[in-house]
N, C-alpha and C positions, 0 to 999 in steps of 0.2 A: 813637650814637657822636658823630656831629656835636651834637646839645643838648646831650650831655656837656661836650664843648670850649666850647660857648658860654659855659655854667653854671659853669665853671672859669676863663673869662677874665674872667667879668661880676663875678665874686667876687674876683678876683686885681685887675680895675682896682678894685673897688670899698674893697679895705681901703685897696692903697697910696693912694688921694684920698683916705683917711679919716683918714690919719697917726696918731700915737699922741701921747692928751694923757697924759703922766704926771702922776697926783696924790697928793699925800702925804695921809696916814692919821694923824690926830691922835687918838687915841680914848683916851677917859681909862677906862681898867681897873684900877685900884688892886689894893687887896687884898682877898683872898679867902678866905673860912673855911678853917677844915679841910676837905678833901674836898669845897669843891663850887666846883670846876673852872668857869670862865670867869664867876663871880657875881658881878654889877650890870648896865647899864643894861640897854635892854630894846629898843631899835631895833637896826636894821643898819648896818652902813657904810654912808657913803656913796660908797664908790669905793676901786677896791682898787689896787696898784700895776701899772701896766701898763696901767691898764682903759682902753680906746678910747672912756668913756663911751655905748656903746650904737651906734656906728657903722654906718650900713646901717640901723639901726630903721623897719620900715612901709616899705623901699622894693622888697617885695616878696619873694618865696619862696626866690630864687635865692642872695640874702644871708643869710635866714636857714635855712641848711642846717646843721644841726648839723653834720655831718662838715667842713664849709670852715669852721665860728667855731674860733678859737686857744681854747686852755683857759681863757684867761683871760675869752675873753668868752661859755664856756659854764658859768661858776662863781657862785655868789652866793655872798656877803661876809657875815658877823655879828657885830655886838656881842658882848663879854663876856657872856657866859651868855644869849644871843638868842636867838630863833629869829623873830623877826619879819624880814619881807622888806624892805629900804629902797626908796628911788625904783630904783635901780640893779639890785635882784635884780627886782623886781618888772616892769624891762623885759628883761630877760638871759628871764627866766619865760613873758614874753609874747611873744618871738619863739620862743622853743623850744615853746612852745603851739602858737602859731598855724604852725608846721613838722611839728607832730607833728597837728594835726588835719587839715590837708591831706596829709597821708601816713600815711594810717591801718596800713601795714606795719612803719614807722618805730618802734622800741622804743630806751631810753635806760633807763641804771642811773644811779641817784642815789644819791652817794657822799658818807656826810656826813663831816664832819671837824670835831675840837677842837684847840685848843691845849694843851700839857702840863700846865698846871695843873689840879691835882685828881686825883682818885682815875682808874686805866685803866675802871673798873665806868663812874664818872659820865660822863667822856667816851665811852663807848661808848654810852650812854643820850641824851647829848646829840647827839651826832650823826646817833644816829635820831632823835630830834625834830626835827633840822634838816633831815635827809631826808625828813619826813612832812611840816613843813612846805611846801619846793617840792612835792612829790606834790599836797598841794590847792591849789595855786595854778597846779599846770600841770593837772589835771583840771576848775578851774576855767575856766583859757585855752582847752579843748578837746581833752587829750587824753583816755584810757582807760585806764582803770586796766591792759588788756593790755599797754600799750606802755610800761610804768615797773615798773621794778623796783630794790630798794631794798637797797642796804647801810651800815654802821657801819663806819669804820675804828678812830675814835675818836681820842686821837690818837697811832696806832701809824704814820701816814704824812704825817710832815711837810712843808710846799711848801718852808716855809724850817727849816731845823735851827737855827737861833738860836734865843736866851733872852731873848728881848726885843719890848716892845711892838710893832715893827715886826714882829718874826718871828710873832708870836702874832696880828697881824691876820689874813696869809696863809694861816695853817694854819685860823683860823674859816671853814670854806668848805663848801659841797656841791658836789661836780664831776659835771654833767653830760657822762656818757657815751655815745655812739653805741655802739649795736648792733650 
């Protein structure tokens, strides 16, 4: 009980010193064929809105507990039609690794998600891809294949309800969920 309280105050001072840098999402996604929902470039964001740019990173277990990271900094970001991880997914990856391999009880579901463009089929297919993608970068980081589990929303569950480049970055997401 008392490590409890420690591990919740160490986390609680540790976001507010970490403040929050807002940065804007400029990501040029043009136009897209018929039916294939989020198509061009081929990286990730680099930074989603809200993102604390990796806040706490490497300063030990206690910070990176999935259940104390906001959604936003247990989410990774992607380009129009991506699925590659950018600098920013790629550390969001490596703290939820290195959490889940020193808690080998620790299970998380990876929820992918697209934006509205394109066919409901394509984005259901891309958001498992974008799901399968973090899978091998977090069994890469150390976790097991037991402790991830994988779903599609596609994009039936938008973060933001807008029609616009802004709103269509946010919805490009996989959200990391606790167990």
């Amino acid at each position: 009980m008392v490590k409890q309280l420690i591990l919740g105050s160490v986390v609680a001072l540790g976001l507010v010193m970490s403040g929050c840098a807002s940065k804007s999402n400029k990501s040029a996604g043009a136009g897209a064929g018929a039916g294939a929902g989020d198509a061009g470039s081929g990286s990730g964001l680099s930074t989603s809105p809200g993102d604390t740019g990796g806040a706490g990173a490497g300063t030990g277990l206690a910070q990176d507990d999935i259940k104390a990271m906001s959604l936003v900094e247990r989410s990774v970001y992607f380009e129009f039609d991506s699925v590659d991880l950018d600098s920013a997914g790629q550390t969001t990856v490596a703290r939820v690794g290195r959490y889940l391999a020193a808690n080998p009880t620790a299970r998380v579901r990876l929820e992918g998600h697209a934006d509205e463009r394109g066919t409901r089929e394509y984005n259901v297919g891309l958001g498992e891809r974008r799901a399968n993608a973090v899978q091998s970068a977090l069994l890469s980081a150390g976790a097991t294949a037991a402790q991830l589990a994988l779903v599609s929303y596609g994009e039936e569950r938008p973060a933001d309800p807008g029609h616009d480049e802004a709103a269509w970055a946010k919805n490009r997401r996989v959200e990391i969920m606790p167990l």
